[in-house]
C-alpha positions as CSV (number, residue, x, y, z in Angstrom):
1,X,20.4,-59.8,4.2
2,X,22.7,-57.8,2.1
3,X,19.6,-57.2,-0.6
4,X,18.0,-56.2,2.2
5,X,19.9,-53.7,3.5
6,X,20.8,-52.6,-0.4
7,X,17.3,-52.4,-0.9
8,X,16.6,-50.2,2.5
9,X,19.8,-47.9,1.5
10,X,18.3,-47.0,-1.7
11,X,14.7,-46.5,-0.6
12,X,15.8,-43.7,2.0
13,X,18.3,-42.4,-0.4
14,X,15.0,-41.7,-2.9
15,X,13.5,-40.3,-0.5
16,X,16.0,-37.3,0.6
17,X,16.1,-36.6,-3.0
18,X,12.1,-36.5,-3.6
19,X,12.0,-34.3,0.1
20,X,14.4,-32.2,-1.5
21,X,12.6,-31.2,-3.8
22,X,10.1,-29.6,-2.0
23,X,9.6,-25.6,-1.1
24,X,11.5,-23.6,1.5
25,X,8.3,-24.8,3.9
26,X,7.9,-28.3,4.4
27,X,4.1,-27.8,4.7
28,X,2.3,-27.1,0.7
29,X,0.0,-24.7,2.2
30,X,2.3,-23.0,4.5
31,X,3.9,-19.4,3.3
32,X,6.4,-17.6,5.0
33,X,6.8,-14.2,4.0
34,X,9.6,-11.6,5.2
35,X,11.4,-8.8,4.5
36,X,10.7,-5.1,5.0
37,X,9.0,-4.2,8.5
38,X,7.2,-1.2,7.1
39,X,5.1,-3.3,4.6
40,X,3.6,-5.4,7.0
41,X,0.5,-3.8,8.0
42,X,-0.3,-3.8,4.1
43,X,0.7,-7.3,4.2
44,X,-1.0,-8.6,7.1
45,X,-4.5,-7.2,5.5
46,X,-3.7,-9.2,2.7
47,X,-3.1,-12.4,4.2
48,X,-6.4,-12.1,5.9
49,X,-8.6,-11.7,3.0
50,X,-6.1,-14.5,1.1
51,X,-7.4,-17.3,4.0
52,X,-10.8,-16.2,3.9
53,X,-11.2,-17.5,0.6
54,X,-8.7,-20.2,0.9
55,X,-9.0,-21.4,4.5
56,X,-6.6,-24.3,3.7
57,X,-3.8,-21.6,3.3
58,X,-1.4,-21.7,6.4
59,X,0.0,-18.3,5.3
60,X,2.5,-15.9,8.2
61,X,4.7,-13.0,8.2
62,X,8.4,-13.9,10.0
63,X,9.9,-10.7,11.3
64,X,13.2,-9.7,9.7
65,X,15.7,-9.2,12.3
66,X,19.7,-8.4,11.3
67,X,18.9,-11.3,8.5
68,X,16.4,-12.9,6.7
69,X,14.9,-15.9,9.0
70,X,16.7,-19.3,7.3
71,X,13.9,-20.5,5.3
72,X,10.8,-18.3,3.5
73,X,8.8,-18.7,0.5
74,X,8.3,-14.8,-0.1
75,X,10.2,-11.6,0.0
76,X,9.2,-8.1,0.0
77,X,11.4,-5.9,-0.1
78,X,11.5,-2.1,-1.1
79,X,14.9,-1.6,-3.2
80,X,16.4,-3.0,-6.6
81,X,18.2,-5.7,-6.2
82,X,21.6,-6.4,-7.0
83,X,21.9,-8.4,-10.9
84,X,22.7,-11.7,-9.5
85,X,20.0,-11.9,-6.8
86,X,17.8,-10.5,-9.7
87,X,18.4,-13.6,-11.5
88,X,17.2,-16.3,-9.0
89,X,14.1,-14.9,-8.5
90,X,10.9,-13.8,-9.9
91,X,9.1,-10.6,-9.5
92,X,6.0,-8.4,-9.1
93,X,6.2,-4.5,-8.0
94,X,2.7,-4.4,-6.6
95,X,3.2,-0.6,-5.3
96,X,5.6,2.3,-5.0
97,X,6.4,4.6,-2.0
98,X,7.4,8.0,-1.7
99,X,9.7,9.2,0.8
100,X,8.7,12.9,2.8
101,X,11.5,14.8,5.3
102,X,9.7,15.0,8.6
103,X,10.8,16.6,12.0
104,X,9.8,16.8,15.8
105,X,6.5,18.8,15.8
106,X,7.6,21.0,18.7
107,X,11.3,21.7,17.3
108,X,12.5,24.9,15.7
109,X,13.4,23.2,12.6
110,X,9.9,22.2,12.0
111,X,8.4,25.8,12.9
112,X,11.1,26.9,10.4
113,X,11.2,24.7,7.8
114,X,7.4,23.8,7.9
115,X,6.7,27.3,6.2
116,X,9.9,28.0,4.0
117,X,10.6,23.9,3.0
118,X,13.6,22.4,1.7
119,X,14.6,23.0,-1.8
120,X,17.5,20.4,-3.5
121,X,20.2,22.6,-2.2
122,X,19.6,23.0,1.6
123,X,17.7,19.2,1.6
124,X,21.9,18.1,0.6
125,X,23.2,20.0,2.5
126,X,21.1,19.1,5.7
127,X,21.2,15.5,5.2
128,X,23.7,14.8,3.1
129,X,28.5,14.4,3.7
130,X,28.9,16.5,0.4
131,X,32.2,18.7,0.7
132,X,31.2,20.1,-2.7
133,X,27.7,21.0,-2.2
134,X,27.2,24.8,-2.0
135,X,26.3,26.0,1.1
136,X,23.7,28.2,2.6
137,X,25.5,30.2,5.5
138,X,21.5,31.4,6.9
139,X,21.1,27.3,7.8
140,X,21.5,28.3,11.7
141,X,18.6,26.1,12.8
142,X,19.4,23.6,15.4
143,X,18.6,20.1,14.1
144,X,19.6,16.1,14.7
145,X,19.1,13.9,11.9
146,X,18.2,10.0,12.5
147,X,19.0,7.3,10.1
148,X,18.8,3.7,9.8
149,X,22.1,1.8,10.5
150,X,21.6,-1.4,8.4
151,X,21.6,-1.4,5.0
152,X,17.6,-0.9,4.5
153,X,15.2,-0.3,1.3
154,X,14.6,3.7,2.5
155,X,17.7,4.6,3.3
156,X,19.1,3.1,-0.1
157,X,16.3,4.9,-1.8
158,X,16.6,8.1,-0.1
159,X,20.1,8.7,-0.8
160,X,20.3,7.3,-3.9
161,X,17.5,9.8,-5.3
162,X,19.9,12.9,-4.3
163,X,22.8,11.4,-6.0
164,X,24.6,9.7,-2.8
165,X,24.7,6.7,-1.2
166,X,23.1,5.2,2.5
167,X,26.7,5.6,4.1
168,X,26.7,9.4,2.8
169,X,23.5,10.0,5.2
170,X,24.1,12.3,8.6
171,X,23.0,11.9,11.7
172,X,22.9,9.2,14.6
173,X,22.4,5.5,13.4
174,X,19.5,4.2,14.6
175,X,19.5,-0.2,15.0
176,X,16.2,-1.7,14.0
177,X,13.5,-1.1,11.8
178,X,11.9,2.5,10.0
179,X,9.5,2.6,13.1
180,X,12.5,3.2,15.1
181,X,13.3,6.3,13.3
182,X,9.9,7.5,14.5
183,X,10.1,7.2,18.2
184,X,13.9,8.2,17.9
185,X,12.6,11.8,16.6
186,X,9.5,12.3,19.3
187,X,11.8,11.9,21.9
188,X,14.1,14.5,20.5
189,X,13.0,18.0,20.3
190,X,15.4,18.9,17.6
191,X,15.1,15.6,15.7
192,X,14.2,15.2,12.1
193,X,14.5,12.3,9.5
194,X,12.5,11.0,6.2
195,X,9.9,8.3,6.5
196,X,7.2,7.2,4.0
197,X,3.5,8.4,4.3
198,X,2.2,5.2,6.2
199,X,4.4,5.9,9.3
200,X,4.1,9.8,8.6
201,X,0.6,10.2,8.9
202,X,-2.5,8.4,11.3
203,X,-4.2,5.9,8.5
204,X,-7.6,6.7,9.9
205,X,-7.9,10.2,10.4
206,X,-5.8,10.4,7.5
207,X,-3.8,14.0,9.4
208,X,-0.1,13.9,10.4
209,X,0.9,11.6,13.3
210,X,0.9,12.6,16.6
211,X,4.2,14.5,17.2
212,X,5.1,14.7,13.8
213,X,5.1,17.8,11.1
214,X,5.7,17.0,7.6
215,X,8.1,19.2,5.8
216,X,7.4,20.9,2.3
217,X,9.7,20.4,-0.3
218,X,10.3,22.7,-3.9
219,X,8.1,20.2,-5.8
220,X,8.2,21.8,-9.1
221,X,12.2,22.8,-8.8
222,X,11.5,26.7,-9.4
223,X,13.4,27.5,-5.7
224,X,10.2,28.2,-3.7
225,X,7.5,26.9,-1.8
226,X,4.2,27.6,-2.9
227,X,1.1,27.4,-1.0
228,X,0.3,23.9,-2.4
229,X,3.4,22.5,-1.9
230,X,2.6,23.8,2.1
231,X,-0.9,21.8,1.6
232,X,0.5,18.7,3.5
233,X,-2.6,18.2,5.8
234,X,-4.3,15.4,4.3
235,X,-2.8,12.0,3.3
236,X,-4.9,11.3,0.1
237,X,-4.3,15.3,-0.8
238,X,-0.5,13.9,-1.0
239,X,-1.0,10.7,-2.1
240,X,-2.8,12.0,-5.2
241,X,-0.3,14.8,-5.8
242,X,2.7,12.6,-6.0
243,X,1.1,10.2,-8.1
244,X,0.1,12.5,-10.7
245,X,2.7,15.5,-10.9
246,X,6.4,14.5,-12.3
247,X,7.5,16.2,-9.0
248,X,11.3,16.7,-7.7
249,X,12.6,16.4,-4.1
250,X,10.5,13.5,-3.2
251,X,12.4,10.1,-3.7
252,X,9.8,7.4,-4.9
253,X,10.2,3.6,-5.4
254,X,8.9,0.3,-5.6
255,X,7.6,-2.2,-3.3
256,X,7.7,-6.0,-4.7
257,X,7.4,-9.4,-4.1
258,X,9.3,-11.7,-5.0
259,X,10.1,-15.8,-5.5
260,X,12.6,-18.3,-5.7
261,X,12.4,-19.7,-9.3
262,X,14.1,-22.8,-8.5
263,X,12.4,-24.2,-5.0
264,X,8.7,-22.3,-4.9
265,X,5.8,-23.4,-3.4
266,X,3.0,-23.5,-5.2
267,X,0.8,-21.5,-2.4
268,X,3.3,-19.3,-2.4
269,X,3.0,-18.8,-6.1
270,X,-1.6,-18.5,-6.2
271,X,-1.2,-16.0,-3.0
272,X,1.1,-13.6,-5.3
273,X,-0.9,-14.0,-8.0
274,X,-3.7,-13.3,-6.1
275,X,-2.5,-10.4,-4.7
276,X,-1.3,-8.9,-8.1
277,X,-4.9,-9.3,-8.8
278,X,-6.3,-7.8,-5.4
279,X,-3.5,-5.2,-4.4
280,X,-4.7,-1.7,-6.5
281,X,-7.7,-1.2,-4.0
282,X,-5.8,-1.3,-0.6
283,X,-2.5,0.8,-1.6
284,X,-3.7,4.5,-0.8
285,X,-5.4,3.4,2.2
286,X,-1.6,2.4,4.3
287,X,0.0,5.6,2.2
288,X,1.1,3.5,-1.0
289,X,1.2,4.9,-4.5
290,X,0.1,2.6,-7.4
291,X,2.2,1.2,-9.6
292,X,2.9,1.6,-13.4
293,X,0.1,-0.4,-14.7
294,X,1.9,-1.2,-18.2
295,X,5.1,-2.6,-15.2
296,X,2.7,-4.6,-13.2
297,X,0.8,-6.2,-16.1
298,X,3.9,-7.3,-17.6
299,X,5.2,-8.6,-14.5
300,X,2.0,-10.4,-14.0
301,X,1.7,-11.8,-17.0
302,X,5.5,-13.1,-16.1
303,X,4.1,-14.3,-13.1
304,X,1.2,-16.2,-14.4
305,X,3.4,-18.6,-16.9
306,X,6.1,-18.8,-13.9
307,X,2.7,-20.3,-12.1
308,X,2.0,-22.3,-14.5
309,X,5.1,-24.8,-14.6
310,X,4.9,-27.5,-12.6
């Protein structure tokens, strides 16, 4: 009886240690994804044509909330991160976005602003806690600035471009995700905030969104606003001028994916792989910019020999 019940100890002991050593998912085929709200669109098209050609694949977004849910295979997130975090896991920057100042279509600031734009001076000192930035005593026009209150990749990104940090950003502290920025401002005459293109601007007709007036900025840092940098009409006219032009006052970062390199599931693994295959022809269409190719082929081939270990 005793060998027995030896014998039974150690069998369900082996077991805990080989279920251990499976994935975040208990499932091989199932993904979980999270992370930042404003990719999933993007993502969601992706998963689609992932299962179409790999019906076995049990592959689904869980919405971030305060936290990350307990257990997920992927990340996506849209801001460096920290060294240590940076070690754990493996990535791929599949895309960048830019970040554009927008206001409430029928506000002052807009009818303002949309013809004389921000330059790096008034853009600080509008959104900005700078007690040393100069100040332009003509800035009379009544505004409310909305920001995200948890720590968040646009935010981060914003601020950080001007020289600041998210804490440094004015205005009211909006809970939830960058979408709630959005319907903050068209409820608010005099509201204005920053958002990337893909909430900025109607995907299909490709115009700004309903409500919404993008603002120029001094792209080429000479103090004015030129006629093209007023040409904010079309989405792909953007896209393709941010892209191309080493341009100031518009904050730009990366998008990226990444993996535990400890406890990864191996779907998890072919559907990034995939996607740093399949990505490129998608990002313009939900108001992405490409990425460095010479970045994401490195990162790739990174990818592809992480893949590869069993």
């Amino acid at each position: 009886m005793k060998r027995i019940k030896t014998l039974l100890i150690a069998t369900g002991l082996s077991l805990a240690l080989s279920q251990g050593g499976f994935s975040q998912t208990a499932n091989p085929n199932e993904v979980v994804i999270t992370g930042v709200r404003f990719a999933y669109p993007l993502v969601e098209k992706w998963i689609g044509e992932y299962k179409a050609a790999n019906p076995q694949a049990q592959i689904r977004i869980e919405t971030r909330t305060v936290t990350d849910p307990q257990k997920y295979d992927l990340l996506v997130e849209a801001y460096e991160q920290d060294k240590e975090v940076k070690e754990t896991r493996e990535y791929i920057s599949i895309a960048r976005y830019a970040l554009l100042p927008i206001a409430n279509a029928k506000s002052a600031f807009a009818k303002e602003f949309g013809e004389k734009g921000l330059n790096e001076k008034t853009y600080k000192q509008i959104f900005f806690h700078d007690i040393y930035a100069e100040k332009d005593k003509t800035l009379d026009t009544p505004y409310t600035i909305y920001t995200r209150l948890q720590k968040a990749g646009a935010p981060t990104t914003f601020a950080k471009y001007f020289g600041y940090e998210q804490k440094d950003i004015k205005g009211k502290a909006i809970a939830g995700a960058d979408e709630h920025l959005i319907k903050a401002l068209l409820k608010d005459e005099t509201g204005i905030t920053y958002t990337i293109p893909g909430l900025a601007y109607d995907l299909q007709t490709r115009k700004p969104a309903d409500g919404i007036s993008i603002i120029p900025v001094d792209q080429d840092g000479n103090g004015r606003i030129s006629k093209e940098e007023r040409a904010l009409e079309n989405l792909d006219k953007v896209l393709a001028s941010v892209e191309t032009d080493k341009i100031k006052n518009v904050p730009v970062e990366y998008l990226h994916f990444s993996i535990d390199k400890h406890n990864s599931n191996p779907e998890a693994k072919k559907f990034l792989l995939w996607v740093a295959a399949n990505a490129d022809k998608d990002l313009h269409q939900f108001g992405y910019l490409k990425p460095d190719p010479k970045r994401l082929q490195d990162e790739k081939e990174k990818l592809e020999r992480f893949a590869a270990v069993k």
